[in-house]
GUNUGU-665484 format. One record per atom (N, C-alpha, C, CB): x, y, z; residue number from 1; atom name. Coordinates in steps of 0.1 Angstrom, whole numbers, always signed. Glycine has a CB too. Layout:
<rs>
{{X Y Z} NUM "CA"}
...
</rs>
This chain:
<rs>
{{+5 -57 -282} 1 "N"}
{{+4 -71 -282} 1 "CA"}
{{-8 -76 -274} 1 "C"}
{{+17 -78 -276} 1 "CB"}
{{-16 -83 -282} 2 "N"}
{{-28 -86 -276} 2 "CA"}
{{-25 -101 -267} 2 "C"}
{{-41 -86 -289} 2 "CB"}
{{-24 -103 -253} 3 "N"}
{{-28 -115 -244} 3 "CA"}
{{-35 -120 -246} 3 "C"}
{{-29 -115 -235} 3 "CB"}
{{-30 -136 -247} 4 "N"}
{{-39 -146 -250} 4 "CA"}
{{-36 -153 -239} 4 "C"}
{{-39 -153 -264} 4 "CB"}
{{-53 -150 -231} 5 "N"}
{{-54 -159 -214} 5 "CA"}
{{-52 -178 -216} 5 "C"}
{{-76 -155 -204} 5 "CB"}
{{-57 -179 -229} 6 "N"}
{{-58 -192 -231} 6 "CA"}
{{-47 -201 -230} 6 "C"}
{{-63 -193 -243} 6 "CB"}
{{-35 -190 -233} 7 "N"}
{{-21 -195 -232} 7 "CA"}
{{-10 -199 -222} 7 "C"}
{{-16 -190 -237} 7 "CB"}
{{-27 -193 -212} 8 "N"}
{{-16 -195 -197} 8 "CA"}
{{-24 -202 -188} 8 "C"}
{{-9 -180 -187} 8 "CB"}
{{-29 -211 -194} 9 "N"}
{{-43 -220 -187} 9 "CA"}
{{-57 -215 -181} 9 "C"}
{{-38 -226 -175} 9 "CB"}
{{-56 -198 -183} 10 "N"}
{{-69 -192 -173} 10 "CA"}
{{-79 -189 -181} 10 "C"}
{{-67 -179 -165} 10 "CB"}
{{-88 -194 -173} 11 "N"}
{{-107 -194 -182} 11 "CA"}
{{-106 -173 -184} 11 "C"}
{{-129 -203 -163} 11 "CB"}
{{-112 -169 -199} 12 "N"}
{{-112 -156 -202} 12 "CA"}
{{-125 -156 -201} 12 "C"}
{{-106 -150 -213} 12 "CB"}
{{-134 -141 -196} 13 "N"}
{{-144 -138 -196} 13 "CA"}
{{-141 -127 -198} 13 "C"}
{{-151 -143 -189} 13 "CB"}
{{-146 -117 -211} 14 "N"}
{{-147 -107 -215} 14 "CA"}
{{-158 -96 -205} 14 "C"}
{{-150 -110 -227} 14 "CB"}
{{-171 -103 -203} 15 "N"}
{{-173 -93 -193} 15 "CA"}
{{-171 -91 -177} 15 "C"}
{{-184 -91 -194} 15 "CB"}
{{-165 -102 -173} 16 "N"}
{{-158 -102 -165} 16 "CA"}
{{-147 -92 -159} 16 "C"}
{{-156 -112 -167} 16 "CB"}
{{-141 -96 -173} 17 "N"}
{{-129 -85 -172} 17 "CA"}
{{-129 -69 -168} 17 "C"}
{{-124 -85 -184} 17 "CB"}
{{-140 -64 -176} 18 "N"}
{{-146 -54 -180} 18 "CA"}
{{-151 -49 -169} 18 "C"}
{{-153 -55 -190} 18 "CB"}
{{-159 -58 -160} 19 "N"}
{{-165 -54 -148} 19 "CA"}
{{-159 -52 -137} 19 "C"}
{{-173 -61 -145} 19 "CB"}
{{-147 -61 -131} 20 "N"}
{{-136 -55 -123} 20 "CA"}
{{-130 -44 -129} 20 "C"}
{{-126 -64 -118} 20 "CB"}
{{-131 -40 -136} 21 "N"}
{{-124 -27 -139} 21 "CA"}
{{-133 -12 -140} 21 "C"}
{{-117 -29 -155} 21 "CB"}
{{-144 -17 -144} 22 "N"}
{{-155 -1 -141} 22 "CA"}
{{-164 -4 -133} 22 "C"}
{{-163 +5 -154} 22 "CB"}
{{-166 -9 -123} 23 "N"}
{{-173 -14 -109} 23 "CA"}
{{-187 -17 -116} 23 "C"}
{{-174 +0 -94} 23 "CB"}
{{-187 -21 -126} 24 "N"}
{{-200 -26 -129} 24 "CA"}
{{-200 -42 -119} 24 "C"}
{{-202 -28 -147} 24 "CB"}
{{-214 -45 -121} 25 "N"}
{{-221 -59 -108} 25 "CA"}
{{-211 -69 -120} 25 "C"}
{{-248 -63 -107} 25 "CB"}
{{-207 -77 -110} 26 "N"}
{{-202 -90 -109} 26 "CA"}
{{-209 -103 -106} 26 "C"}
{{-194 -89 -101} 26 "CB"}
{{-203 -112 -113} 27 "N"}
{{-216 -127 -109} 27 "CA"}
{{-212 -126 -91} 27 "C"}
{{-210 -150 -119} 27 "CB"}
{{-225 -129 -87} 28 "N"}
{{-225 -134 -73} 28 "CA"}
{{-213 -139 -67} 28 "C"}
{{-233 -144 -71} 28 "CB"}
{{-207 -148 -73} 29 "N"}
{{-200 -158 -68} 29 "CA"}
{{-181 -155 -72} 29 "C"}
{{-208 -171 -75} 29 "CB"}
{{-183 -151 -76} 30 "N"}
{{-172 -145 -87} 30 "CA"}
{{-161 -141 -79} 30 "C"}
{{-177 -131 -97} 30 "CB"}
{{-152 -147 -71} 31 "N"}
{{-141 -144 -61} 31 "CA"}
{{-130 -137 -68} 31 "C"}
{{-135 -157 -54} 31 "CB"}
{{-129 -142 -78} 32 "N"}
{{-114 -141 -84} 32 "CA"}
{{-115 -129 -85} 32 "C"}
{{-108 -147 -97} 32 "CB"}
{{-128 -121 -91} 33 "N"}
{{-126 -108 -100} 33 "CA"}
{{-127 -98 -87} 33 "C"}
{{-139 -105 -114} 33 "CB"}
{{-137 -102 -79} 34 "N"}
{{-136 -93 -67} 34 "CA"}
{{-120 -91 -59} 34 "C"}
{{-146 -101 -57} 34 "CB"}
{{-113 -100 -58} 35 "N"}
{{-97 -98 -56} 35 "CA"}
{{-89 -93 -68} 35 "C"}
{{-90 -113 -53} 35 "CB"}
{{-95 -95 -78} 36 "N"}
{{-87 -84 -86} 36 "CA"}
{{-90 -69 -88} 36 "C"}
{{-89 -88 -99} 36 "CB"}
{{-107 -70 -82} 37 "N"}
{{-110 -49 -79} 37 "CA"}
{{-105 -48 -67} 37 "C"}
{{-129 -40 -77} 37 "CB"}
{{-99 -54 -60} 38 "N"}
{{-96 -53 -44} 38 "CA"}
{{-84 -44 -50} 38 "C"}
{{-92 -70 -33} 38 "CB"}
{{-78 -52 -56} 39 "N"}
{{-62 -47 -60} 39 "CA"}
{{-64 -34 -69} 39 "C"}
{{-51 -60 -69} 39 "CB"}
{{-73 -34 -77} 40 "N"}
{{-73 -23 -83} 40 "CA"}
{{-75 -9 -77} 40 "C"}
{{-80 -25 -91} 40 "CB"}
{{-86 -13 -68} 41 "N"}
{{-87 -5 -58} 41 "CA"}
{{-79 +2 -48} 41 "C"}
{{-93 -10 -53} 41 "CB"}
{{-69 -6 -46} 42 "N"}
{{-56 -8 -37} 42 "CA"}
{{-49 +5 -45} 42 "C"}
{{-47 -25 -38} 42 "CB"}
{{-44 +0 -53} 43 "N"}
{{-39 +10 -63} 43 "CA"}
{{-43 +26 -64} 43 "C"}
{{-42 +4 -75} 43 "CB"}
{{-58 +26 -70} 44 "N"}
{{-61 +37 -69} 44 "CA"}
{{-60 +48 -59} 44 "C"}
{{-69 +36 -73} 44 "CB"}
{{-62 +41 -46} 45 "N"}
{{-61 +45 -33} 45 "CA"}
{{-44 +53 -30} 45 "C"}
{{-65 +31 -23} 45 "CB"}
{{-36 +40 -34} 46 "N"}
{{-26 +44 -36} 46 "CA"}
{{-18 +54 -42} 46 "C"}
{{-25 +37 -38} 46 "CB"}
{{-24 +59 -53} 47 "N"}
{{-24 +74 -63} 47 "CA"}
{{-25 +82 -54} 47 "C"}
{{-34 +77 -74} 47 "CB"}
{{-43 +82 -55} 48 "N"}
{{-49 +89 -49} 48 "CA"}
{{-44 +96 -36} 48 "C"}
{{-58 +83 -48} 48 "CB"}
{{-35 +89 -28} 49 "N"}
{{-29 +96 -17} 49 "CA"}
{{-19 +100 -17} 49 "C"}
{{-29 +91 -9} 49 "CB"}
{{-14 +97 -25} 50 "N"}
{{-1 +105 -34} 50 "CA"}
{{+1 +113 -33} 50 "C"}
{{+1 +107 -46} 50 "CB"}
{{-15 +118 -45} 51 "N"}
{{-15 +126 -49} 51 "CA"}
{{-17 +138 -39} 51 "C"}
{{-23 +123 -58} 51 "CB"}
{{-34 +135 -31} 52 "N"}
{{-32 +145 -17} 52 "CA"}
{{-20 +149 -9} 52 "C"}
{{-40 +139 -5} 52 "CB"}
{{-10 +140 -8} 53 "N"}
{{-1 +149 -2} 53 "CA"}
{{+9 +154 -4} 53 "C"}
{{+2 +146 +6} 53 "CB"}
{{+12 +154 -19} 54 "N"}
{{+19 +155 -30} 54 "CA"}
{{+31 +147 -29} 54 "C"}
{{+21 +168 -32} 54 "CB"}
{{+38 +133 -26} 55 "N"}
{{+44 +126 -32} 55 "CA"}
{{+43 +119 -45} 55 "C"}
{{+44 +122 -26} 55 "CB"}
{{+56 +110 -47} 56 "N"}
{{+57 +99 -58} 56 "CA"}
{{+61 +89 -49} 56 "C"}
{{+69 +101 -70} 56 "CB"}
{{+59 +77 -58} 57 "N"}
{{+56 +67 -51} 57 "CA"}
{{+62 +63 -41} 57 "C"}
{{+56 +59 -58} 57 "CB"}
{{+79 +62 -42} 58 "N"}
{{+83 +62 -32} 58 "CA"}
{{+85 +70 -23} 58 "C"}
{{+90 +59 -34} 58 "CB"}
{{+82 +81 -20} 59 "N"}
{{+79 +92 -11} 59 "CA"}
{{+65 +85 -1} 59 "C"}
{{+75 +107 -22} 59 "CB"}
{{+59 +80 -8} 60 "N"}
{{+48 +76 -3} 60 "CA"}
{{+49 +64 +3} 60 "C"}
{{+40 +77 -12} 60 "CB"}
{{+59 +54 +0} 61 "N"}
{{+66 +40 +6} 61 "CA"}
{{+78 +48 +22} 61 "C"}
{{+80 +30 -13} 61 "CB"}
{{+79 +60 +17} 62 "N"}
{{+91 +64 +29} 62 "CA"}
{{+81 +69 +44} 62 "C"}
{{+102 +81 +22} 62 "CB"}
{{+67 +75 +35} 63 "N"}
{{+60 +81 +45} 63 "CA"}
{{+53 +68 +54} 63 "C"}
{{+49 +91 +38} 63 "CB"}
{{+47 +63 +45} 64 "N"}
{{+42 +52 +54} 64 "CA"}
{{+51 +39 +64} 64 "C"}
{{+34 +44 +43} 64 "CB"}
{{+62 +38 +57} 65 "N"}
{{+71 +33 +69} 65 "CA"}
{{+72 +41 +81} 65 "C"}
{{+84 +30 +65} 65 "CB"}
{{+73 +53 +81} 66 "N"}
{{+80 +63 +89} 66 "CA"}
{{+61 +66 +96} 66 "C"}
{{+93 +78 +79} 66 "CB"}
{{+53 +66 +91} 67 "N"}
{{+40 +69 +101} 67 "CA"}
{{+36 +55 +110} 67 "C"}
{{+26 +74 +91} 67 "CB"}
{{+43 +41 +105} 68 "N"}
{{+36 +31 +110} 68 "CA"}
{{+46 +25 +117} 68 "C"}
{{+29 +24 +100} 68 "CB"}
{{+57 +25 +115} 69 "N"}
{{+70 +22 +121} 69 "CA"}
{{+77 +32 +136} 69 "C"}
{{+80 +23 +109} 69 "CB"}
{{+77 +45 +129} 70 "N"}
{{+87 +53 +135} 70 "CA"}
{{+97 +59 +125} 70 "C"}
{{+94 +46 +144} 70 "CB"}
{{+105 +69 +137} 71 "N"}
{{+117 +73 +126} 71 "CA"}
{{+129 +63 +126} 71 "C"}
{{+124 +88 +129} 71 "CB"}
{{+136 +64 +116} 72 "N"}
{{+144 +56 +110} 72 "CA"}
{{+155 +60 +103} 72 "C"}
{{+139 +50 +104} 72 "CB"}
{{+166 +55 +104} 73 "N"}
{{+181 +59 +94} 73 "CA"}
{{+180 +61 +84} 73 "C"}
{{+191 +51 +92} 73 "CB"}
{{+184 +67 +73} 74 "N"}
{{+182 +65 +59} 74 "CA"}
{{+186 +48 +53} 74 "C"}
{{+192 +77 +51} 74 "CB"}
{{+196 +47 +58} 75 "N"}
{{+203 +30 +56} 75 "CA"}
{{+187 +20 +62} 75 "C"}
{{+224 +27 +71} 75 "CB"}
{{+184 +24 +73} 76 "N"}
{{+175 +16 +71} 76 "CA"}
{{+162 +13 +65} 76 "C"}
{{+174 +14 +78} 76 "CB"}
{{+158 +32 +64} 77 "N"}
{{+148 +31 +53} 77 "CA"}
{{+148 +27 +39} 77 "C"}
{{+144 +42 +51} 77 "CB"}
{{+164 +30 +31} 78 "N"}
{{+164 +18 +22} 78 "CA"}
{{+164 +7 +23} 78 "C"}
{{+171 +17 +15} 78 "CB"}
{{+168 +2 +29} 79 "N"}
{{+167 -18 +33} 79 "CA"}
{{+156 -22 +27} 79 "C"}
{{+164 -24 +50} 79 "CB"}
{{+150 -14 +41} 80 "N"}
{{+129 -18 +43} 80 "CA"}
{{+125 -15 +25} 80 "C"}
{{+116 +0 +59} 80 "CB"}
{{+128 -6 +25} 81 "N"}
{{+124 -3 +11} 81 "CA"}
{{+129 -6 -1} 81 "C"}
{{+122 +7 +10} 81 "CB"}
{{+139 -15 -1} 82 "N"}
{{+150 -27 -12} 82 "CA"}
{{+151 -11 -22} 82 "C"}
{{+138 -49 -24} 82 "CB"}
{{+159 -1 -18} 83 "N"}
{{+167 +11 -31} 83 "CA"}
{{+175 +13 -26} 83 "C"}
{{+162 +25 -35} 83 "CB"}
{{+187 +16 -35} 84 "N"}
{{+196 +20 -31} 84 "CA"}
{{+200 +34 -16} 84 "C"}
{{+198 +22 -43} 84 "CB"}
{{+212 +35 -12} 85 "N"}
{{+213 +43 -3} 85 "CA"}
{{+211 +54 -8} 85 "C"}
{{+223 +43 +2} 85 "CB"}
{{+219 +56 -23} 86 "N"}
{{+216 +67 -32} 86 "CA"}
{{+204 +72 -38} 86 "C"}
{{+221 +66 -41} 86 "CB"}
{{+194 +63 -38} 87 "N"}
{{+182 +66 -42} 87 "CA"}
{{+173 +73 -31} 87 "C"}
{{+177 +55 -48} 87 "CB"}
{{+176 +66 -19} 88 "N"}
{{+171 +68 -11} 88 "CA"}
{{+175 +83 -7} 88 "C"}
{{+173 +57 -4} 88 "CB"}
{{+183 +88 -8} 89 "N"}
{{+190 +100 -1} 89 "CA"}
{{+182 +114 -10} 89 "C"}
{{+211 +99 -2} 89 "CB"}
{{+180 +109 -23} 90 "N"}
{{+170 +117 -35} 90 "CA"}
{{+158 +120 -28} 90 "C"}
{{+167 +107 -49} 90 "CB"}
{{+151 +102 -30} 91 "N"}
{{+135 +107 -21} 91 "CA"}
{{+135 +116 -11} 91 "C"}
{{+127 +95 -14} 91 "CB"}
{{+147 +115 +1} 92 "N"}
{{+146 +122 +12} 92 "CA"}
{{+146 +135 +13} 92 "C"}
{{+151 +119 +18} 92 "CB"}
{{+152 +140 +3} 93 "N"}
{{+156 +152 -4} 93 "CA"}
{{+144 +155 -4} 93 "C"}
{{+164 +153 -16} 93 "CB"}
{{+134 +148 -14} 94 "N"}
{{+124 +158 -18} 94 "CA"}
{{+114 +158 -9} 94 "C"}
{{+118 +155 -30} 94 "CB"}
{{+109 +148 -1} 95 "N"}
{{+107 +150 +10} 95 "CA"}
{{+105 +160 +18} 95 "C"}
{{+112 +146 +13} 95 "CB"}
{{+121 +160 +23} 96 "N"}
{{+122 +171 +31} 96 "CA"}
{{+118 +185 +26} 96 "C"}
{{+136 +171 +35} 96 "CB"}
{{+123 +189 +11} 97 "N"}
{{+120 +202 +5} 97 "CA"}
{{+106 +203 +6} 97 "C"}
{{+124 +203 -10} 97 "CB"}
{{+94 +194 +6} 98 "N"}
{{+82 +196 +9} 98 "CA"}
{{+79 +196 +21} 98 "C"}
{{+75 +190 +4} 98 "CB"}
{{+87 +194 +31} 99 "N"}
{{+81 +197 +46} 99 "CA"}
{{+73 +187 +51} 99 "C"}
{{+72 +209 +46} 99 "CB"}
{{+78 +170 +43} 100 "N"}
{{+70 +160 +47} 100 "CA"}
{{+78 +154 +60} 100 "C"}
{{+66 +150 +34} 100 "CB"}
{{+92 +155 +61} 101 "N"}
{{+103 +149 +72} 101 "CA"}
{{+112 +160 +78} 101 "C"}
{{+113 +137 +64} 101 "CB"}
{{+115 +154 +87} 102 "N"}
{{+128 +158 +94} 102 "CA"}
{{+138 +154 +95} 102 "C"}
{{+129 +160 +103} 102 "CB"}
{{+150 +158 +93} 103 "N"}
{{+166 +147 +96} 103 "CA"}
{{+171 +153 +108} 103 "C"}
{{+182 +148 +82} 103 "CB"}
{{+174 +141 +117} 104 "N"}
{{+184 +148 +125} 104 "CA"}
{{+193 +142 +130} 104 "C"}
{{+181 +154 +135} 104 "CB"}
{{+203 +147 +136} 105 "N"}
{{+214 +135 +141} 105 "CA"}
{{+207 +132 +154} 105 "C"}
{{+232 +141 +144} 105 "CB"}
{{+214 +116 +155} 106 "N"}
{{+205 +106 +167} 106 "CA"}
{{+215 +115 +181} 106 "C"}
{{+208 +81 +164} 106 "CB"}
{{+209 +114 +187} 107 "N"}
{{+211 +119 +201} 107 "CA"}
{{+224 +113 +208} 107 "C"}
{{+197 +116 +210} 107 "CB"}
{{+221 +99 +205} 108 "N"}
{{+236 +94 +210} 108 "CA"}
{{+247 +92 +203} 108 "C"}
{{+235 +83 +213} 108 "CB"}
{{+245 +95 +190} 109 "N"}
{{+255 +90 +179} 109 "CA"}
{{+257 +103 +169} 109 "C"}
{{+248 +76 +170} 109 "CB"}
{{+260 +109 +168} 110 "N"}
{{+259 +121 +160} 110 "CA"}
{{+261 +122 +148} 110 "C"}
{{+265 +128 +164} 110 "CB"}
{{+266 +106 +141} 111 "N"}
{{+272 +104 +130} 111 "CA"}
{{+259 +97 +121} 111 "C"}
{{+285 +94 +133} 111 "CB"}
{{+247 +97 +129} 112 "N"}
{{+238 +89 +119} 112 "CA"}
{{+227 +102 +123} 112 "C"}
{{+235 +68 +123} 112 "CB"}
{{+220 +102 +113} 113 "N"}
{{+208 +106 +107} 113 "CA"}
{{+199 +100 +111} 113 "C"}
{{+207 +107 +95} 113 "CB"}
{{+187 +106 +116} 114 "N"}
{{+169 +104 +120} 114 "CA"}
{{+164 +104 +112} 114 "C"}
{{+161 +112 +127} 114 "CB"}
{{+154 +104 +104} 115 "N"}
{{+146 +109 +97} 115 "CA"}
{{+125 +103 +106} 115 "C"}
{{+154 +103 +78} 115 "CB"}
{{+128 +115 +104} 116 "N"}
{{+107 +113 +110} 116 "CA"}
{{+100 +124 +100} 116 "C"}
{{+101 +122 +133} 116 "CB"}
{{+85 +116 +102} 117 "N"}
{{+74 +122 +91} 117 "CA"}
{{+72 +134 +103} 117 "C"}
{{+57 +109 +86} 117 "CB"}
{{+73 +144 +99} 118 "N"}
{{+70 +159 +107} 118 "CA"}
{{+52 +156 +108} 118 "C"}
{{+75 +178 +95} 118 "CB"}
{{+46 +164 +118} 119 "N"}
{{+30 +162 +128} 119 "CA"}
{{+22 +170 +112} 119 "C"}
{{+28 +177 +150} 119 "CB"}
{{+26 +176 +109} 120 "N"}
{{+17 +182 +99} 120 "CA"}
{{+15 +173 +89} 120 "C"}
{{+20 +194 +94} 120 "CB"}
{{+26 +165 +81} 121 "N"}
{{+24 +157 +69} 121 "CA"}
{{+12 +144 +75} 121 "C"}
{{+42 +149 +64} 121 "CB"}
{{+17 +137 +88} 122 "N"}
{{+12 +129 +97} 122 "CA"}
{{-6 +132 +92} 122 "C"}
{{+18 +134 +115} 122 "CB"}
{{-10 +143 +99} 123 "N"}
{{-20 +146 +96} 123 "CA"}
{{-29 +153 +86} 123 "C"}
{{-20 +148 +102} 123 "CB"}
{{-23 +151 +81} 124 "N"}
{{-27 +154 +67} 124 "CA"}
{{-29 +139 +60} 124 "C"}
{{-14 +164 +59} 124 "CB"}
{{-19 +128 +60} 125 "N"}
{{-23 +117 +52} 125 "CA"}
{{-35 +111 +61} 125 "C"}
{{-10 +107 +49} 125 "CB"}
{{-32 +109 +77} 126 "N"}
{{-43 +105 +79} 126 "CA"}
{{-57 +115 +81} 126 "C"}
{{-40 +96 +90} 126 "CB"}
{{-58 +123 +77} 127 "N"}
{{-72 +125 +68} 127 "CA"}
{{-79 +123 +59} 127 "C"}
{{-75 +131 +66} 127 "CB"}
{{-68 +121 +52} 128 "N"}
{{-69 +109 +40} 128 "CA"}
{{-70 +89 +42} 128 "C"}
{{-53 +112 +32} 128 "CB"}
{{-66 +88 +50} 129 "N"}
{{-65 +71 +52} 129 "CA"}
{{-77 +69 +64} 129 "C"}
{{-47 +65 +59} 129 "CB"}
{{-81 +85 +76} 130 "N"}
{{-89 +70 +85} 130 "CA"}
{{-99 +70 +78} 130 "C"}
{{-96 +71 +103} 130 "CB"}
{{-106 +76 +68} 131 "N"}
{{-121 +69 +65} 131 "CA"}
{{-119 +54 +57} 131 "C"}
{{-131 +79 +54} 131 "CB"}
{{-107 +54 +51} 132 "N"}
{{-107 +39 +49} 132 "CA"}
{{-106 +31 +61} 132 "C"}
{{-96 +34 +42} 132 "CB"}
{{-99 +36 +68} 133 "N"}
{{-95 +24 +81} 133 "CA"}
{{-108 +21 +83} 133 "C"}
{{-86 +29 +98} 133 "CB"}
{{-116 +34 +91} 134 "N"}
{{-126 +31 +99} 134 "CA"}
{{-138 +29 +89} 134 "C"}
{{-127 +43 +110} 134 "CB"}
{{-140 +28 +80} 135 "N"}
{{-146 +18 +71} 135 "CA"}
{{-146 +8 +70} 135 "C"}
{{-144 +19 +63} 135 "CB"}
{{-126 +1 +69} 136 "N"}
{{-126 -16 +71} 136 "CA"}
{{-129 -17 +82} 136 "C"}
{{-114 -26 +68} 136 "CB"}
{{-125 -15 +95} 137 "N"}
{{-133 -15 +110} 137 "CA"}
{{-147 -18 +113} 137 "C"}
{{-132 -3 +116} 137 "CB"}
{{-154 -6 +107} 138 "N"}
{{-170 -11 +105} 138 "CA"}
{{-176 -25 +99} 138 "C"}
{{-175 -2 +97} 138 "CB"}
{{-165 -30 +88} 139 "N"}
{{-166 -42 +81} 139 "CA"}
{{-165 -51 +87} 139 "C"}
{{-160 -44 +72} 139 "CB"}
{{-153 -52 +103} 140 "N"}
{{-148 -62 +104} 140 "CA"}
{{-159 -61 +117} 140 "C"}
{{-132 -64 +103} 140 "CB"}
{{-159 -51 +121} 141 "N"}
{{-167 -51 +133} 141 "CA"}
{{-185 -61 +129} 141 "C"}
{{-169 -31 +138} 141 "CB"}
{{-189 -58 +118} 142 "N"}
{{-203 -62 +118} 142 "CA"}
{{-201 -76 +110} 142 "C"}
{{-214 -51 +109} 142 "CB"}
{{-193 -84 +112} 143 "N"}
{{-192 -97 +111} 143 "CA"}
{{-190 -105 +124} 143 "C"}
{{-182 -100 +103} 143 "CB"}
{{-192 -117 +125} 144 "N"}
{{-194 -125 +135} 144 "CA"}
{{-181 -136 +136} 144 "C"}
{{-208 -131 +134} 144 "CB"}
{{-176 -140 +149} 145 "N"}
{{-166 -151 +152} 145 "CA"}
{{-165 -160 +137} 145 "C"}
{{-173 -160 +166} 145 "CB"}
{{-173 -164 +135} 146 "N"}
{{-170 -176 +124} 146 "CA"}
{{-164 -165 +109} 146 "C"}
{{-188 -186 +120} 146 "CB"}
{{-175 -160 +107} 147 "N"}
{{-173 -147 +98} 147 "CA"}
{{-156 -139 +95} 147 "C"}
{{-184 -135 +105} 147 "CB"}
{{-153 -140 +106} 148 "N"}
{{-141 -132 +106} 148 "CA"}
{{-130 -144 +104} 148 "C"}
{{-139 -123 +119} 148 "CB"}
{{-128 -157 +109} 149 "N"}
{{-120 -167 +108} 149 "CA"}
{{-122 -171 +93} 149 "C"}
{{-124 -178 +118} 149 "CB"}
{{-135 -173 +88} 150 "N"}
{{-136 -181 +76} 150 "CA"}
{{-129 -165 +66} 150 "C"}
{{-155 -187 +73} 150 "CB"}
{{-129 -156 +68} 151 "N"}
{{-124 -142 +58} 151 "CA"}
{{-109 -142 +62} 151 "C"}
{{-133 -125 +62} 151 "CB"}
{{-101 -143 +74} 152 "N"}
{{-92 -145 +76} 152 "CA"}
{{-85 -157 +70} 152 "C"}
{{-93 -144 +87} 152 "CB"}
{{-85 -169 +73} 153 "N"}
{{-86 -183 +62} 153 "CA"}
{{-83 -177 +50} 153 "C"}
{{-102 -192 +60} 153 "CB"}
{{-91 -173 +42} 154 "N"}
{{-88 -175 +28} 154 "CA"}
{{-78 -161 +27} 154 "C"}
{{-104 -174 +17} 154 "CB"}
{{-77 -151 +36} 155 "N"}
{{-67 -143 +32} 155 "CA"}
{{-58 -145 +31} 155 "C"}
{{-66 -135 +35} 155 "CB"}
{{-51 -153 +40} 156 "N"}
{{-41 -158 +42} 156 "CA"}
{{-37 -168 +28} 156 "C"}
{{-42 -166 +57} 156 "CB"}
{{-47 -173 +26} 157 "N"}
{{-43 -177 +17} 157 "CA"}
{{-41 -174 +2} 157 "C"}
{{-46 -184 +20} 157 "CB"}
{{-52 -159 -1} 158 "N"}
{{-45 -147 -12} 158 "CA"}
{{-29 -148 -7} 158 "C"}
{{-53 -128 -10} 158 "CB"}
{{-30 -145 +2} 159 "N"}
{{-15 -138 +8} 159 "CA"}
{{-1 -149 +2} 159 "C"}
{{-15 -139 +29} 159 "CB"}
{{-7 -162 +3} 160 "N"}
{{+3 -171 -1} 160 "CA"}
{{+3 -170 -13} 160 "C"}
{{+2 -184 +4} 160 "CB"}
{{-7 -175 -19} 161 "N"}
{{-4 -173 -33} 161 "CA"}
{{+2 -158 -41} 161 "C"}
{{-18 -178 -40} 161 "CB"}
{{+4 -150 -33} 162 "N"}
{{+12 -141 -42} 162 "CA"}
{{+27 -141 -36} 162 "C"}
{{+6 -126 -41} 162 "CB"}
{{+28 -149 -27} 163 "N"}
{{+40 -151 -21} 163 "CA"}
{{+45 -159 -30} 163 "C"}
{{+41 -157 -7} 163 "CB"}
{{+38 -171 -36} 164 "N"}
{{+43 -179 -42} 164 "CA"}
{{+46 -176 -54} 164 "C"}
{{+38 -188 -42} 164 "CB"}
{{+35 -169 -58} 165 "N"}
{{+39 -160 -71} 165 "CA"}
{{+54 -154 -70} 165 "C"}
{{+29 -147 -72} 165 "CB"}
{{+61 -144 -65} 166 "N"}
{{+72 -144 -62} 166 "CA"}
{{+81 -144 -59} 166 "C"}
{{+74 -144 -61} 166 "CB"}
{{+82 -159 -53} 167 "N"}
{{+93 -169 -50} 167 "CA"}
{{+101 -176 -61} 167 "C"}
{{+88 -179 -42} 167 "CB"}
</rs>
């Protein structure tokens, strides 16, 4: 089924389109499409680190809570991550068979389960993630007071409009 942009009020530009998608140059000015390679980008990155550490997606939603959070219950890693308990108990499975987590019973409670990203998986993804970090770091570092408020500003306000999208 071919989409027709016309039908949902948004101006179509064929090479527009074409250009957030194979990093060809973009008009100057051109915000929208640059937020749309942002996301594409996002994505690929997203694979891409998948793929290095050999998860699926949600393996990769379990790792990154558990490297940026801490460890965590299975009940609460599904929550955070809106899947079932049952689904959740799968990913961890596979997980664990790759040697990306550990379970253990909590120290005070013996009846509930730990789960932590084990030091090796840890480092392994971030060899993969700091050159992005410290890439956007360098970005944010070589902008100035105003620079960073006025880029902050409008993110916030990407941020809403996909909230709103959403809601």
């Amino acid at each position: 089924m071919d989409v027709k942009p016309e039908l949902f009020g948004t101006e179509y530009n064929a090479s527009r389109a074409a250009a957030r998608r194979d990093g060809k140059a973009m008009p100057e000015k051109d915000v929208r499409a640059r937020i749309q390679r942002l996301g594409l980008k996002e994505q690929a990155f997203r694979r891409f680190l998948a793929d290095q550490i050999a998860v699926d997606e949600m393996g990769l939603e379990v790792m990154d809570h558990l490297m940026s959070r801490g460890s965590s219950s299975p009940t609460e890693l599904a929550h955070e991550i809106d899947i079932s308990t049952a689904a959740m108990s799968l990913v961890l499975q596979r997980l664990e068979s790759a040697g990306h987590i550990t379970r253990q019973r909590h120290p005070s409670d013996g009846r509930r389960l730990i789960v932590a990203a084990t030091d090796d998986s840890v480092r392994l993804a971030y060899s993969h993630v700091l050159p992005l970090i410290n890439g956007l770091e360098a970005v944010v570092a070589s902008m100035d007071d105003d620079e960073r408020a006025a880029a902050s500003a409008f993110l916030d306000k990407v941020i809403a409009a996909y909230d709103g999208a959403m809601a």
